[in-house]
N, C-alpha and C positions, 0 to 999 in steps of 0.2 A: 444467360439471359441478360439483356442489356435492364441496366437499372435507371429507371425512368424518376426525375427531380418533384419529389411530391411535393415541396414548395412552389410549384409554379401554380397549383392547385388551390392556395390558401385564400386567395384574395377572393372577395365579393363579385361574385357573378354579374352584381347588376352596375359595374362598374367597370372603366376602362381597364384591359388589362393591361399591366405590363409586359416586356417580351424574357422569356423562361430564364431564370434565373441560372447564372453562371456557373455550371459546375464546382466543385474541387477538387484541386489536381489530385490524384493519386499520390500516398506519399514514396513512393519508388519513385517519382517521376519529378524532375526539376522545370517549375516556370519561369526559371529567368537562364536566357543563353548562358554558357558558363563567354568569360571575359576576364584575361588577363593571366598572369601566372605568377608565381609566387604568394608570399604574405599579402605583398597589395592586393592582389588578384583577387585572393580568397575573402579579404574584408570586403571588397566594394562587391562581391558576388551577395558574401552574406546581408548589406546592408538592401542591396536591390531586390533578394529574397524574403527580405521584413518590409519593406517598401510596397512590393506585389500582397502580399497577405494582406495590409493594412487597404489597400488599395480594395481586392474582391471584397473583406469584410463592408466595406462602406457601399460598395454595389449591394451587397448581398440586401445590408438595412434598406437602403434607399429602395430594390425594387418591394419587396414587403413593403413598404409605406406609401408607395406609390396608389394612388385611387384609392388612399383607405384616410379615414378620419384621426387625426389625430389627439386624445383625448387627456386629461388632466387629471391622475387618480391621486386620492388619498392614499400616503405609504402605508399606511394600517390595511389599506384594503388588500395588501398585495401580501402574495407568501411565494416562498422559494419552487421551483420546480419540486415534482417528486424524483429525481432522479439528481446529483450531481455530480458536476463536473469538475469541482474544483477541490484541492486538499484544505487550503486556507489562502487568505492574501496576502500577497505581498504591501504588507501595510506602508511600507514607503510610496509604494506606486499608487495605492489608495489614498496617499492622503493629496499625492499632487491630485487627483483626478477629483476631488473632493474641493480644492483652490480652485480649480479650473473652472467648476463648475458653478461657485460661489463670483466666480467673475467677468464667466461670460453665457453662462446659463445651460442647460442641457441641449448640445448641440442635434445630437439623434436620440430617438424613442426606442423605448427598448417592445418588446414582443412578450404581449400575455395574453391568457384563456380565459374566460369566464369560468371558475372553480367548479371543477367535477363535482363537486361534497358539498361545498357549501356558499348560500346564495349570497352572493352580491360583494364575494369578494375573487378574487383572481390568482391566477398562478402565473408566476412568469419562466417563459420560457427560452428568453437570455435577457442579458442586461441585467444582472444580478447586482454589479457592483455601481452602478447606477441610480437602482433603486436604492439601496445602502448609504449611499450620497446625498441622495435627495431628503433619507430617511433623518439623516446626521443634521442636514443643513436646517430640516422643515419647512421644506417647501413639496408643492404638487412633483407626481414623475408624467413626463410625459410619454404617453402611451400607445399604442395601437393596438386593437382588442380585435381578436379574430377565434372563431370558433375554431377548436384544435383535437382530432382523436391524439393517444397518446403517440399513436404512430409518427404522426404530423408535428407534435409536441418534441419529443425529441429528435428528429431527424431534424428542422428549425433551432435547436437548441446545439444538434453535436456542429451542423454546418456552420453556423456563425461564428460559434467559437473554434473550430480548422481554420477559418479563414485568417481568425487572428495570431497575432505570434507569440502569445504571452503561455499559452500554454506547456506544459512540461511535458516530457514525454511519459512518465508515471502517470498527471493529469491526465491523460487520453486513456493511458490503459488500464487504468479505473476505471474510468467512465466505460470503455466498453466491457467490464466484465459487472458492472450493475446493470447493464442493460442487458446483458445474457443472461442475469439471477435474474430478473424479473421477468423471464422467459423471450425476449426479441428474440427475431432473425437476423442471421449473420445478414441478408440482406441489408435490413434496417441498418445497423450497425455500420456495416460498408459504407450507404447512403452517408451517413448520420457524419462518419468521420472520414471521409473522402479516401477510403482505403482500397485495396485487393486484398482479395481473400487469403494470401500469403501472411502479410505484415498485419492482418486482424489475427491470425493464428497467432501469431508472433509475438505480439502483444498480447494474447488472454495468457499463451504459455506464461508468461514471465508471473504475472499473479494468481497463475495455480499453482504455478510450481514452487514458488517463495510462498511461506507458510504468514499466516495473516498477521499474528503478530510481529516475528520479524520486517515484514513488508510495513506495517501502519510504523514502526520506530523511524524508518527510513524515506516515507513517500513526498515526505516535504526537503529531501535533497534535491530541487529543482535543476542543479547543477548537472546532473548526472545525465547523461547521454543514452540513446537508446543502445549502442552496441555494448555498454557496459553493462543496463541493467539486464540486457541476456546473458551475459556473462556470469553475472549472479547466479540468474535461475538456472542456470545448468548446473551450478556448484550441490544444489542444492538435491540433486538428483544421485549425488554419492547418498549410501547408509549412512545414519548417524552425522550426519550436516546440519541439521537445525538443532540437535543437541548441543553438538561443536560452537555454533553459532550463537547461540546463549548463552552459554560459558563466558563465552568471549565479549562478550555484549554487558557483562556483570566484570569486566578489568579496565583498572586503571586507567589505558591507554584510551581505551574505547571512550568509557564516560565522560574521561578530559576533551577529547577533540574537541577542539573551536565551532568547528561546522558540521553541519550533518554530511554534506559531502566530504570533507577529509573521515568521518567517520562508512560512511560505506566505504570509500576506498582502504582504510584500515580490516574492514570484513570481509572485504573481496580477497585482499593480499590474503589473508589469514587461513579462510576457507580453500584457497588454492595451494594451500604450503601440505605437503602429507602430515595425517594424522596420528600422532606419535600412538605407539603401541599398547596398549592394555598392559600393564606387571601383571603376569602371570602369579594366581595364589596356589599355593602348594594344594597339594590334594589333602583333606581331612582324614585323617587315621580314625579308627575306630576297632573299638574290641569289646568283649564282655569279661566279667570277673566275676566269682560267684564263690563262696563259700562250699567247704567239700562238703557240709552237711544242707546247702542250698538256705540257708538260714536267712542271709542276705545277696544280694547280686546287685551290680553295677555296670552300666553302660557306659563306657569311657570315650571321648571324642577330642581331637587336639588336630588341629590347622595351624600350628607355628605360630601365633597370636593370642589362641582360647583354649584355656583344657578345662574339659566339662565332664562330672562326673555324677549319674542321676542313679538315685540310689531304688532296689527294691527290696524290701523285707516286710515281717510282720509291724515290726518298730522300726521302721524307715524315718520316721523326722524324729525319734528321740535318737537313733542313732546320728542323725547327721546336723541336730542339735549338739551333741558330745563332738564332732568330727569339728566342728564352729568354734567349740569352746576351747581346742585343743590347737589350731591353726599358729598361732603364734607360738608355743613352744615348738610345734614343728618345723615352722619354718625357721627358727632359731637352731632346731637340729641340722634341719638342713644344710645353712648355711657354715654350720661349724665343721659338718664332712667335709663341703666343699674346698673349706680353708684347709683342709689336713691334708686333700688330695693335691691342691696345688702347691703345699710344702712337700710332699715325698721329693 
């Protein structure tokens, strides 16, 4: 069933509409002709692929704000989506965006709801780092306010940030597995992140299968590619891999890494190396002892490490109070045989 752009839906009925908002590619699918071969090739591909991104994002905003009012909130009034999308910031790239904005003003408005909960403040449903700018600097955010179900809410919230290129591939596949916990359709979700249903798969696998903690130590390696982090998540699908994986997360090597990316690729390498073998413990012996008049008896048990010997009788602890007080002569006998036997 073809999936119909429920952003083109948002704008105000009693206004000019804009014409329906530009899809997002599929991420299987490339928007810029490939061009040229080699290294250059490859750069000027990729630079024309952030290029395009940067490009739909700015359509995207502009049709949203198109025939809609543009308004000037208090940053107190505004609170973060219920849903995110992001691990944390890249505080370099926030603070230029931050200068930017201190010197040529908020070029576009970000997109909020009027607050499901509570009155007369709002949720924003992108432009988060924006607001956080505006918030730093104190001044007004500039706004567009349109009524949102949650549906609306984040499929508006996953398509804007697709369109941009700052996102990680972990980023994404986060986001779509909070929006699978809080019950969405893989539909929704498609819509939301410009996906097929293959590479939405593909992406929850990778955060079901890597265990939550492991996955939270690791999700701000922004570096990291999507073919690696499936790579992970398969590893993870041996027994005894997120044991392995902790172990190893508590050594030297691990802790020191510089980055969180050299640090997953040291867990990756690690996790794919076979798992050395368990040392086999000797099997525990065990026998009974007992007196011919059954006076006392004893359970005796030795694993090549522990010899344990549990006493029963009428006088069981003053016997093994006496057996306590007598240990050190014994073992003084002992050792005396033993020097006699190694002189024969």
């Amino acid at each position: 069933m073809a999936r119909k752009n429920i952003l083109s839906g948002l704008l105000d009925q009693n206004r000019p509409q804009p014409a329906e908002l530009p899809p997002v590619a599929p991420e299987t699918k490339s928007a810029v002709p490939p061009r040229g071969l080699g290294a250059l090739g490859a750069v000027t591909r990729s630079i024309d692929a952030l290029a395009a991104k940067a490009e739909a994002a700015g359509r995207l905003e502009a049709q949203l704000a198109a025939g809609a009012v543009i308004v000037d909130l208090d940053p107190v009034q505004i609170e973060n989506s219920f849903v995110s999308d992001r691990i944390g910031d890249d505080e370099e790239a926030f603070r230029q965006l931050v200068e930017a904005i201190r010197e040529r003003g908020q070029d576009s408005p970000i997109l909020v709801r009027p607050h499901p909960d509570k009155p007369n403040l709002y949720q924003i449903a992108f432009g988060h780092r924006r607001a956080r700018a505006a918030r730093e600097l104190g001044i007004p955010v500039k706004a567009v306010v349109k009524p949102l179900s949650d549906t609306e809410h984040v499929i508006a919230q996953g398509q804007e940030n697709s369109a941009r290129a700052d996102l990680s591939f972990i980023e994404r596949a986060l986001f779509a597995s909070r929006l699978e916990q809080r019950g969405f359709s893989r539909e929704v979700m498609m819509t939301a992140l410009g996906l097929d249903k293959t590479t939405l798969s593909k992406m929850l696998s990778v955060c079901n299968r890597i265990p939550g903690d492991i996955l939270h130590s690791l999700d701000l390696a922004r570096g990291i590619g999507r073919d690696r982090w499936h790579e992970l998540a398969t590893l993870f699908d041996t027994p005894g891999a997120d044991q392995r994986a902790r172990h190893f997360m508590n050594q030297r090597p691990y802790r020191t890494a510089k980055t969180l990316e050299e640090r997953f690729l040291l867990l990756l390498r690690f996790l794919k190396e076979p798992a050395e073998a368990a040392p086999s413990r000797p099997a525990t012996v065990r026998k009974d002892w007992a007196r011919p008049d059954g006076a006392v008896k004893a359970k005796i048990a030795d694993d090549g490490k522990t010899f344990t010997i549990a006493l029963k009788a009428a006088r069981a602890a003053d016997f093994g109070a006496y057996l306590t007080a007598q240990l050190d002569r014994l073992y003084e006998a002992f050792e005396r045989e033993n020097a006699n036997s190694n002189g024969d």
